[in-house]
LUMFI-91331 format. One record per residue (C-alpha): x, y, z. Coordinates in steps of 0.02 Angstrom, whole numbers, plus 50000, padded with zeros to 5 digits. Each point is the difference from the previous one (the first is absolute). Example, Ala and Ser with C-alpha at 12.3 -4.5 7.8 and 13.67 -1.06 7.14 Angstrom:
# residues 2
PT     X     Y     Z
PT 50615 49775 50390
PT 50069 50172 49967
//
This chain:
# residues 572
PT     X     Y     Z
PT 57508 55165 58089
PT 49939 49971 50180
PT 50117 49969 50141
PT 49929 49948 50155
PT 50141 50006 50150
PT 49967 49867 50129
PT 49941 50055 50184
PT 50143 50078 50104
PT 50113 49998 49867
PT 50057 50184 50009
PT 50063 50047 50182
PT 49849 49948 50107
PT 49862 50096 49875
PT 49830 49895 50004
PT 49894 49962 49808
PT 50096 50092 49905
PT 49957 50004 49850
PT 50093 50073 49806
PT 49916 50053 49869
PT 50044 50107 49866
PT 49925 50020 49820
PT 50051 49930 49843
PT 50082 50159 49926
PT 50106 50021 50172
PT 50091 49851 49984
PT 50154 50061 49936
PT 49982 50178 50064
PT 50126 50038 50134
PT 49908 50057 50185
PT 50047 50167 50079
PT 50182 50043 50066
PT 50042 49890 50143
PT 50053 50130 50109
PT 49877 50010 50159
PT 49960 49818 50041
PT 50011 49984 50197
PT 50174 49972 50058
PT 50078 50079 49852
PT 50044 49926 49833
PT 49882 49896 49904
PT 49830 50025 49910
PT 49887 50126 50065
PT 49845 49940 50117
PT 49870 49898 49907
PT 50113 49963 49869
PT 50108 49864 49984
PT 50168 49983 49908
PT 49920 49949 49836
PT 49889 50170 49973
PT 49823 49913 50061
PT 49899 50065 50125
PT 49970 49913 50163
PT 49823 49991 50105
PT 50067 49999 50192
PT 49878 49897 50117
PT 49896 50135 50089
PT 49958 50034 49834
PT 49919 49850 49972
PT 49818 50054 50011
PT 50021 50153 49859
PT 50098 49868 49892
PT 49852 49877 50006
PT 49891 50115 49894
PT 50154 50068 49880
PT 50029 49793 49957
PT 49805 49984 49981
PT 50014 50142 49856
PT 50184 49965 49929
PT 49938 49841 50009
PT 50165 49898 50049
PT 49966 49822 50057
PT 50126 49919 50109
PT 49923 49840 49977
PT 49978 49995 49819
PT 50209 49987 49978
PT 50019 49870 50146
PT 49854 49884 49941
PT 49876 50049 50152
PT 49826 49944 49948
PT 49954 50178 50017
PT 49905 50078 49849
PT 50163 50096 49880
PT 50011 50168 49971
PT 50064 49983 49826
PT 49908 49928 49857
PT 49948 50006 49820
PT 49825 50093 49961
PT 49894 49858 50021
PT 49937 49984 50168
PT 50049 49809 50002
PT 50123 50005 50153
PT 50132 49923 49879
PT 50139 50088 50068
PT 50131 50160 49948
PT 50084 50024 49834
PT 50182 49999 50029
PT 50091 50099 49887
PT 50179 50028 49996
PT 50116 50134 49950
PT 49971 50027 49825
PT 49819 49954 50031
PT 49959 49826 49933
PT 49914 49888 50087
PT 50139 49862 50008
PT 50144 50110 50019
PT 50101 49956 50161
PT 50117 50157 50024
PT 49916 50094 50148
PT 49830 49930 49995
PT 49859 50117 50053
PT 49802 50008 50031
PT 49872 50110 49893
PT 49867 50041 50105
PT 49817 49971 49961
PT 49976 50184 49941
PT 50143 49992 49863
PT 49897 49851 49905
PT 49843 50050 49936
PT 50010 49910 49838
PT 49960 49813 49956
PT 50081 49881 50123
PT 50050 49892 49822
PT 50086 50139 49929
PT 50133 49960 50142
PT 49982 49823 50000
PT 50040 49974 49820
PT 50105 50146 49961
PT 50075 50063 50165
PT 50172 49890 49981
PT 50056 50106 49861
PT 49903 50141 49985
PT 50034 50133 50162
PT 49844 50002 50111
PT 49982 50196 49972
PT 50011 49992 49809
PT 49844 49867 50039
PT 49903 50147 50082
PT 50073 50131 49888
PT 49929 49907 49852
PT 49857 49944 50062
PT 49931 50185 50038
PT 50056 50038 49824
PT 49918 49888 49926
PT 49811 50057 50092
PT 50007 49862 50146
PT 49978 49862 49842
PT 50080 49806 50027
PT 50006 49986 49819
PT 50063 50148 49927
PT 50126 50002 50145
PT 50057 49826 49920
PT 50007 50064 49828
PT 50119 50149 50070
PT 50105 49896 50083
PT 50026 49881 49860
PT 50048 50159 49900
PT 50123 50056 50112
PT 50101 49839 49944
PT 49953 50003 49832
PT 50070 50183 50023
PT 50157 49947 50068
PT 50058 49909 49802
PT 50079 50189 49989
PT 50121 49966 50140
PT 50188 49912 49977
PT 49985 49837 50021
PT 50148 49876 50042
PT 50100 49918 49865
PT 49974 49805 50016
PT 50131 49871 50038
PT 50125 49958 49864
PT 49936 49822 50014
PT 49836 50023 49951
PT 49980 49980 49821
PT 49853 49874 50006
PT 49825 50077 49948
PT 49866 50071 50108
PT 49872 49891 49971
PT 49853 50105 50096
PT 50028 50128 49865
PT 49973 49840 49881
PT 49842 49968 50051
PT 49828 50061 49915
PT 49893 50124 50107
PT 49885 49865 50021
PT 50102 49863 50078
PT 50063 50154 50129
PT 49829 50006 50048
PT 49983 49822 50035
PT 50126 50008 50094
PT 49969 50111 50115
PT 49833 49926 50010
PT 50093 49893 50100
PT 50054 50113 50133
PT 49888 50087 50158
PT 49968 50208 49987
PT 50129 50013 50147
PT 50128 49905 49871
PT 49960 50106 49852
PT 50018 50164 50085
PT 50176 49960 50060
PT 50034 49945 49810
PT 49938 50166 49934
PT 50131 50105 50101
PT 50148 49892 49944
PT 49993 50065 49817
PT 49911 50096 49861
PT 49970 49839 49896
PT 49914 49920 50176
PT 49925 50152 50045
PT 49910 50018 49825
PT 49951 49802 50003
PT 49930 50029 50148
PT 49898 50129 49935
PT 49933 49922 49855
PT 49960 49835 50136
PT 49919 50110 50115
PT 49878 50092 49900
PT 49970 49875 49887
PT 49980 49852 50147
PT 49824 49897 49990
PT 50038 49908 50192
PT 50070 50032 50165
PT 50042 49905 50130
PT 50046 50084 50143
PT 50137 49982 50112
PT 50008 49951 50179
PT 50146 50085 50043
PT 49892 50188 50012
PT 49912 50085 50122
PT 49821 49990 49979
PT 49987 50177 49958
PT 50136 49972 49857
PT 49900 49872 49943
PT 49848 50093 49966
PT 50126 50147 49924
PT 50064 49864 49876
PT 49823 49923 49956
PT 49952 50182 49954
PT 50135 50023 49879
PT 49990 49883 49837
PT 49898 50077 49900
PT 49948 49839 49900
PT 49986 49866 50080
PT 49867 49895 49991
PT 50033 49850 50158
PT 50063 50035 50164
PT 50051 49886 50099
PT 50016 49996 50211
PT 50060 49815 50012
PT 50182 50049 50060
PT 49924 50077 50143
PT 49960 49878 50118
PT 50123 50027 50135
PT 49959 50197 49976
PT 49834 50019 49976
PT 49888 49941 50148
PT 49896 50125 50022
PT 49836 50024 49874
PT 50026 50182 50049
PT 50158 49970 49908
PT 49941 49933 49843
PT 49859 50144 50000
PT 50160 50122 49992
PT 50086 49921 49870
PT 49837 49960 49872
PT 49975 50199 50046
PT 50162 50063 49950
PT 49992 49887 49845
PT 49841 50100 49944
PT 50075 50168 50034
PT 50117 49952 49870
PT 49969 50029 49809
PT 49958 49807 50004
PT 49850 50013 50075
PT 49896 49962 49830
PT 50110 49871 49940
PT 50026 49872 50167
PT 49889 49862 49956
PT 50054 49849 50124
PT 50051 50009 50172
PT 50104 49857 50079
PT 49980 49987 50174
PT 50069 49817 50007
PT 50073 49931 50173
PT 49948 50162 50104
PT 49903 49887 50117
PT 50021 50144 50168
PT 49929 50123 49894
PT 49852 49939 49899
PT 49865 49918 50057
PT 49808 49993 49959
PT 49990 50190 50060
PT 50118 50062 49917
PT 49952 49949 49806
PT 49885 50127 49962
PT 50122 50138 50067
PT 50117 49961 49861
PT 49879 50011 49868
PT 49964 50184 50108
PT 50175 50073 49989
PT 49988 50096 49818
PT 50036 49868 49890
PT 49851 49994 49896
PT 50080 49902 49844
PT 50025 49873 50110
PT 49924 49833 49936
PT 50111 49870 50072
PT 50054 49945 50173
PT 50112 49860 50063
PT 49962 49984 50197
PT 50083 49806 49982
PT 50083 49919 50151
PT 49889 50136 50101
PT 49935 49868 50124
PT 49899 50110 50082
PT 49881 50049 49850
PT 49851 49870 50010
PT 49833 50006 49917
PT 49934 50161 50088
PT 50136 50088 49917
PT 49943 49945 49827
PT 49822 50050 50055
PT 50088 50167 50034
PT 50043 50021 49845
PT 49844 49949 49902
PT 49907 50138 50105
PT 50130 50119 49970
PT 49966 50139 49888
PT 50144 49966 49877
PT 49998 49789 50024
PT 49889 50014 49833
PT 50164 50060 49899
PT 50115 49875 50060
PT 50069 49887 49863
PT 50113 49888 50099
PT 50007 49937 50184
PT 50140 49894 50069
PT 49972 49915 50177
PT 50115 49857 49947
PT 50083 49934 50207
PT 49861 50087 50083
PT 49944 49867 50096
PT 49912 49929 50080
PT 49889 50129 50004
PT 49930 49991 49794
PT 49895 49867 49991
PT 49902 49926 49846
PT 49862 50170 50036
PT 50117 50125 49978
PT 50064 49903 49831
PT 49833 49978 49959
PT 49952 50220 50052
PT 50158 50032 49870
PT 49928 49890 49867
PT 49813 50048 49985
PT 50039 50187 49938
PT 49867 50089 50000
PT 49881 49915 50106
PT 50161 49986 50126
PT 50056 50173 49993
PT 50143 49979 49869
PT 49930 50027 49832
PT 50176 50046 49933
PT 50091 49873 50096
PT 50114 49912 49845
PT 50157 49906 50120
PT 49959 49891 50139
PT 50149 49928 50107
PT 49952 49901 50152
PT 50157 49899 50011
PT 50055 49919 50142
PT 49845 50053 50076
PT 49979 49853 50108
PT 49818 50023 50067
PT 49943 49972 49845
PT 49926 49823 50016
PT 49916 49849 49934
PT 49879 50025 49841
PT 50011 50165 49904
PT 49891 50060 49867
PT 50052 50133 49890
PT 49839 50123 49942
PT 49925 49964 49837
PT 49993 50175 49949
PT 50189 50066 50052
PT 50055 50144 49945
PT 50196 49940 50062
PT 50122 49965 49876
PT 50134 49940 50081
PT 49997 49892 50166
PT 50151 49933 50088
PT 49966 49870 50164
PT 50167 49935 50010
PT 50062 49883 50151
PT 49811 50018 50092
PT 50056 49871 50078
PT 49811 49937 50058
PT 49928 50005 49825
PT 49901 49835 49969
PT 49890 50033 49834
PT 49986 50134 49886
PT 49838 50036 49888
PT 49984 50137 49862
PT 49848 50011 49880
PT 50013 50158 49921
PT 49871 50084 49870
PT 50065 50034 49841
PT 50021 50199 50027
PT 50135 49957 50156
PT 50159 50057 49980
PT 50103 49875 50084
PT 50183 49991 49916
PT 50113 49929 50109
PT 49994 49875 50159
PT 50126 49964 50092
PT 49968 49858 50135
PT 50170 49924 50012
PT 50090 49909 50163
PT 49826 49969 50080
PT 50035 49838 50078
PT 49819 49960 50044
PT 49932 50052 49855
PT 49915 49844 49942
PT 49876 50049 49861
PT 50003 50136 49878
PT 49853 50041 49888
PT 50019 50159 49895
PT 49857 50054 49841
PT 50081 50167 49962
PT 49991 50047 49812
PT 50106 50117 49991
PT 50138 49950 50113
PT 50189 49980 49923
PT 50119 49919 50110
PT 49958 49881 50173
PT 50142 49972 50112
PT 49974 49822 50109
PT 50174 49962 50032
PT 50064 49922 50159
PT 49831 49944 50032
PT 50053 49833 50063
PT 49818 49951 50084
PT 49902 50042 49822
PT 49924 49858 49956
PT 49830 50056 49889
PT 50034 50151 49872
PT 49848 50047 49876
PT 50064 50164 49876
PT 49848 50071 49860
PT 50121 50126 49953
PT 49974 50046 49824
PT 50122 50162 49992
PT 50133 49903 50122
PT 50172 50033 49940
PT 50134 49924 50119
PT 49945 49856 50128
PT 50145 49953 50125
PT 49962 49852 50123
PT 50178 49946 50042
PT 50026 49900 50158
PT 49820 49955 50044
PT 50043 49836 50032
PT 49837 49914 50045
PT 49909 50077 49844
PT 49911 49831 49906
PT 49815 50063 49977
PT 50000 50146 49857
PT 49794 49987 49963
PT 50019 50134 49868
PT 50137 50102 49938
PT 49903 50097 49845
PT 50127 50138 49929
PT 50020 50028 49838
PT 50106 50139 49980
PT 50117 49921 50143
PT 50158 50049 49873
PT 50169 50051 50124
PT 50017 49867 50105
PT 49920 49839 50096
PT 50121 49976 50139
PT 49959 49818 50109
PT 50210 49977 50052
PT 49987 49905 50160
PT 49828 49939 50011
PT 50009 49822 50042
PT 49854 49932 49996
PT 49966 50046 49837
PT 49945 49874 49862
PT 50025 49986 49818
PT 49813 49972 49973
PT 49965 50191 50065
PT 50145 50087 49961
PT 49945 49924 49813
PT 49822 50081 50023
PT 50077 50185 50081
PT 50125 49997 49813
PT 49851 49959 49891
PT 49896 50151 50073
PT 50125 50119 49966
PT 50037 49987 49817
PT 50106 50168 49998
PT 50118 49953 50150
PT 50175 50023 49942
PT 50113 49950 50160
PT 49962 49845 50107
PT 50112 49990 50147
PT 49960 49826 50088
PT 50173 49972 50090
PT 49991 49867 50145
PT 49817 49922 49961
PT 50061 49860 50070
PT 49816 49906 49969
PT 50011 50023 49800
PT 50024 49834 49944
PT 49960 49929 49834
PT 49975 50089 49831
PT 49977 50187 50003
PT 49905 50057 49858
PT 49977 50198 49940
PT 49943 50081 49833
PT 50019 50161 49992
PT 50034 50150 49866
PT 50089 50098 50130
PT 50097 49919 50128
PT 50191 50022 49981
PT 50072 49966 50171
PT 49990 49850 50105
PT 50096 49969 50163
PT 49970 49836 50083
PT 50157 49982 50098
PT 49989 49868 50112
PT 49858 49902 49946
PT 50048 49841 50057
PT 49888 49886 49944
PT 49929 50071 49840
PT 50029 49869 49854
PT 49977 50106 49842
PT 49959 50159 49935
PT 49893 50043 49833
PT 49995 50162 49952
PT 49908 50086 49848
PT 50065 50172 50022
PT 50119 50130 49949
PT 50108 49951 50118
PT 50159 50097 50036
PT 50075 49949 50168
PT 49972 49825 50087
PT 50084 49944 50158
PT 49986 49850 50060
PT 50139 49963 50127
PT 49984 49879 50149
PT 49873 49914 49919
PT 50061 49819 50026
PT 49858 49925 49928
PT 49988 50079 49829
PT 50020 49904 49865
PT 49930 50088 49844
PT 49966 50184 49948
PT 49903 50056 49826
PT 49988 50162 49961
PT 49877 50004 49841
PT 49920 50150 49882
PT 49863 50121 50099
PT 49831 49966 49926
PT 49959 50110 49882
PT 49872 50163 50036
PT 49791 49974 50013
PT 49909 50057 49865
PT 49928 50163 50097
PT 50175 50025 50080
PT 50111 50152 49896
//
């Protein structure tokens, strides 16, 4: 504890000034015999046993504070750099510690000085509330200055503490305890649910915790770290889970604003044991500390198993950055690239640069989010000879037509182009992509699909859809889902069923323009929803058909549900 006496407060003496050490507290000061006038403490000692600077001493003091390395102005909130704080250099602040030397305790509170914490600032941030701050350092120098062997001893010392007498429970209890009910795995799960900080505090509550928390830690495949640590602790904590495989940064945003920052933490993380398993990096919302600059550094901080990066909602990271990284020495492994927000500075070029491979600079490059991405514009053309297999442009809000021809070796799997509201033509050859995702395209009007491995088609809500000039997919099987476009007519919607002969759910709720007879021969389809269809007059269907709804339709008169044909002669 530091007391600082205000100005003339002791009979006319100027800046004085007490100070006494943290094992003098409670010792008594000398005999008070001797003190000017008679009675009372002796000179330069005052009734409590600490030791008093007089004025004319003020000069000598000066340099004893600058080595004791008392702050007056870090206890009374003076914007004057403090005295007292954890082993990180960040300017955080002291550790306060009380009495029995927890972090939290409030009987007698004191300061640690700098020089009594070398050891990981998260070792006090996650255990220091009830683990004393010099058991921290005692075990941390017994365990060789290592974060995660230090963890494992701590957790021991509870699992240790199953030998101890433990209190009787209340008389009233007789229910069960359901956590010791649970399999291992759905503990897990659980704390799955929780942050690091969380977990910790868990593990010193009991040996059943503490051992869960074992078995989590070690065996954990993400992180996402907290923002309640100092950056320091942060890069402690990235350093020790030995497995994991994604680490995420996209809690940090009010923390991290610095790329200096983010270089700390991505180097702590491969100073851990996880340095050959950390595959994706999620830098999501840390717009302050990642811009174009700043990509290639991460792919420089010692994660070299790195192969996928999420920079989304990073609106500083433009085209130039995604040039960075195709001249980069390691852009050649990466996998996966998320830029989804990052706008407006990716435009249809940079999409373009991520879809080329090779030839662009990506010749691994599988995932390909530009969502959101508003400078994306007008007429895009996806290269024939992709090696993507997964693009997402969802929301580009400036979208107007979409063209992919792809050869026959592209690997194209999934496209995802939903809640593009400009988006008025689509035009996809792909032959080996699975599921297409035009929902909430309500300015679609022209849609052409030569799919002939396309698995799952959903074009919900594109209300202005009336021209499909081709919809060839065979092996279209899952599901055909048109709920909500109005415009639709029987005519086409007759043509999409008949060239898809393996479809087995229609969902067509709220085609408000089906009107008529709608006829569909199938050997597969067993679900049909058509909710809503007000003005549809019958239904025939030759199909092995299962589940039919039908309400809302006012208009419907007459349903048939008949025998499938039977198989083709080459068909099994």
């Amino acid at each position: 504890r530091v007391d600082m006496p205000r100005k003339g407060q002791h009979r006319g003496r100027q800046d004085w000034l007490d100070y006494s050490d943290d094992d003098e507290d409670d010792a008594p000061g000398p005999s008070s015999a001797g003190r000017r006038g008679g009675g009372g403490a002796s000179e330069g000692w005052s009734k409590h046993g600490r030791r008093r600077v007089h004025g004319v001493d003020r000069a000598h003091h000066a340099r004893l504070r600058a080595d004791v390395g008392v702050d007056r102005g870090a206890l009374q909130g003076s914007p004057r750099a403090r005295a007292f704080a954890i082993a990180d250099g960040t300017g955080r602040g002291g550790v306060v510690v009380g009495a029995r030397g927890t972090v939290d305790d409030a009987n007698g509170p004191r300061i640690v000085p700098l020089d009594h914490l070398q050891m990981p600032a998260a070792l006090v941030e996650m255990f220091g509330t009830s683990v004393p701050v010099e058991a921290l350092q005692d075990a941390y120098v017994q365990c060789g200055r290592s974060l995660s062997r230090t963890v494992d001893a701590l957790l021991a010392l509870t699992l240790d503490d199953h030998d101890k007498p433990r209190p009787a429970p209340p008389e009233s209890h007789t229910g069960v305890d359901l956590w010791d009910t649970l399999p291992r795995e759905v503990r897990l799960l659980i704390l799955d649910r929780l942050g690091p900080k969380d977990a910790a505090r868990a593990a010193s509550t009991c040996r059943d915790f503490a051992e869960t928390v074992r078995a989590w830690r070690l065996n954990a495949r993400g992180l996402h770290l907290p923002p309640d640590l100092s950056v320091a602790g942060l890069a402690s904590l990235a350093g020790a889970y030995p497995l994991i495989t994604y680490l995420s940064l996209r809690k940090l945003r009010e923390v991290v604003r610095d790329p200096i920052d983010v270089r700390r933490i991505l180097v702590g993380a491969a100073a851990g044991p996880a340095v050959c398993t950390i595959t994706s990096v999620d830098l999501e919302g840390l717009d302050a500390a990642v811009a174009d600059k700043d990509l290639p550094a991460v792919l420089d901080c010692g994660l070299d198993a790195v192969t996928e990066l999420n920079v989304g909602r990073c609106r500083r990271v433009t085209d130039k950055g995604v040039a960075a990284l195709a001249r980069h020495r390691r852009g050649c492994d990466l996998r996966g690239l998320s830029l989804a927000g990052c706008s407006p500075g990716v435009t249809a070029d940079g999409l373009e640069a991520l879809l080329r491979g090779k030839s662009g600079g990506f010749p691994e490059m599988r995932r390909v989010d530009v969502s959101g991405c508003m400078g994306i514009r007008g007429s895009v053309t996806v290269p024939p000879r992709t090696v993507a297999t997964s693009l997402r442009m969802l929301n580009v809000a400036s979208l107007t037509e979409l063209h992919a021809k792809l050869t026959a070796d592209a690997p194209l799997e999934n496209l995802s182009v939903s809640q593009c509201g400009t988006l008025r033509v689509l035009c996809v050859s792909a032959p080996r992509l699975e599921r297409v995702n035009a929902s909430m395209c309500k300015s679609l009007r022209r849609l052409e699909l030569r799919c002939e491995r396309l698995d799952s088609a959903v074009l919900q809500h594109c209300a202005e859809l009336t021209d499909v000039r081709e919809f060839r997919c065979p092996s279209l099987a899952s599901e055909l889902n048109v709920t909500g476009c109005k415009s639709l007519t029987t005519t086409t919607l007759t043509s999409m069923l008949r060239e898809t002969p393996r479809l087995r759910a229609l969902r067509a709720e709220g085609c408000v323009a089906l009107e008529g007879e709608l006829a569909a021969s199938s050997r597969c389809l067993e679900v049909v929803q058509m909710d809503g269809c007000s003005r549809i007059g019958g239904v025939r269907l030759a199909a092995p058909v299962r589940t039919l709804v039908a309400k809302n339709c006012k208009a419907l008169a007459a349903v048939w549900i008949e025998d499938p044909p039977p198989p083709e002669e080459d068909e099994e």
